[in-house]
N, C-alpha and C positions, 0 to 999 in steps of 0.2 A: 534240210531243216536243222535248224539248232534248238537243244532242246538243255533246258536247265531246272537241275534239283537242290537247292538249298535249304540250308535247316539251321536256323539262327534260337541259340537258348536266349532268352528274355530275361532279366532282372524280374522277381516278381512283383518287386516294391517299383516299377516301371512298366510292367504290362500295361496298364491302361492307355499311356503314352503311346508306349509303342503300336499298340494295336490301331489307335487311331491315325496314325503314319501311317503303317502299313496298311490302312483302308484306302487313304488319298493314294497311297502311291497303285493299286490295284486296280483303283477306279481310271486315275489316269494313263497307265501302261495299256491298260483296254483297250483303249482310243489311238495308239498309234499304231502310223500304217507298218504292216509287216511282222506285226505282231497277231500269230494266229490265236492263243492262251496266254494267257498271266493271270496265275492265281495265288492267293497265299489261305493254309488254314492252319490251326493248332492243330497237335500232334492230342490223338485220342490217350495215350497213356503218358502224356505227362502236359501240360495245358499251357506252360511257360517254352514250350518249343512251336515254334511260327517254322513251316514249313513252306519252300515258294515251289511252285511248280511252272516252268515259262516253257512255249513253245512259239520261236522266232522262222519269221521264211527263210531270212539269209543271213550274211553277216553283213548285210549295211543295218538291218532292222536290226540286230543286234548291239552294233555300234551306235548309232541310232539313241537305241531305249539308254544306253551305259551315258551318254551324253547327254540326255533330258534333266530339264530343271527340276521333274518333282523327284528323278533319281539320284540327282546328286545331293538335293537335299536331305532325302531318307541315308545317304552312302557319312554326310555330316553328322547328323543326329545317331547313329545307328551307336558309335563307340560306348555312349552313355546308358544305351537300354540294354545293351548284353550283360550275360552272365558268362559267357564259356567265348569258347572258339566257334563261328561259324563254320560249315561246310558248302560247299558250293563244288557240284559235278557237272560238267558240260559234256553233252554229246554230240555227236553231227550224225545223224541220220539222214539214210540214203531212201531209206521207203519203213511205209508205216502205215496201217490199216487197223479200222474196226473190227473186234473178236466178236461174236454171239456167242450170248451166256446160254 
């Protein structure tokens, strides 16, 4: 499994933009095969950071999502609604299980 953690600052005079991109693109990454998660949310302490959180089966779904039309649209649009440096960590995970709280 591959699993990916990005955290993109937002222009705030462009938040609204951006948000509604990154709505279509969450809505539509959902829908592809191989794709187990894809989510994105604001960061509780500071509201102009969009945080993604993805978990992919392999790296063809991975290849896959990076090659889709609504990602390389949001990958186009994305230069204009930043404020900072995006971060983006990828992992490969070999196993991984549910905690009780």
């Amino acid at each position: 499994m591959i699993v990916i953690h990005a955290s993109f600052p937002i222009d705030p005079d462009r938040r609204d933009d951006a948000l509604e991109l990154i709505e279509e693109l969450v809505t539509e990454s959902q829908r592809e095969d191989g794709v187990i998660d894809y989510r994105a949310t604001t960061d509780v302490s500071d509201p102009n950071v969009v945080r993604f959180f993805e978990r992919y089966e392999d790296e063809a779904a991975f290849g896959a999502h990076a090659q889709s039309d609504h990602f390389q649209e949001f990958s186009v649009a994305l230069p204009e609604l930043l404020a900072g440096e995006p971060t983006v960590t990828r992992f490969d995970v070999e196993s991984a299980e549910e905690l009780e709280l």
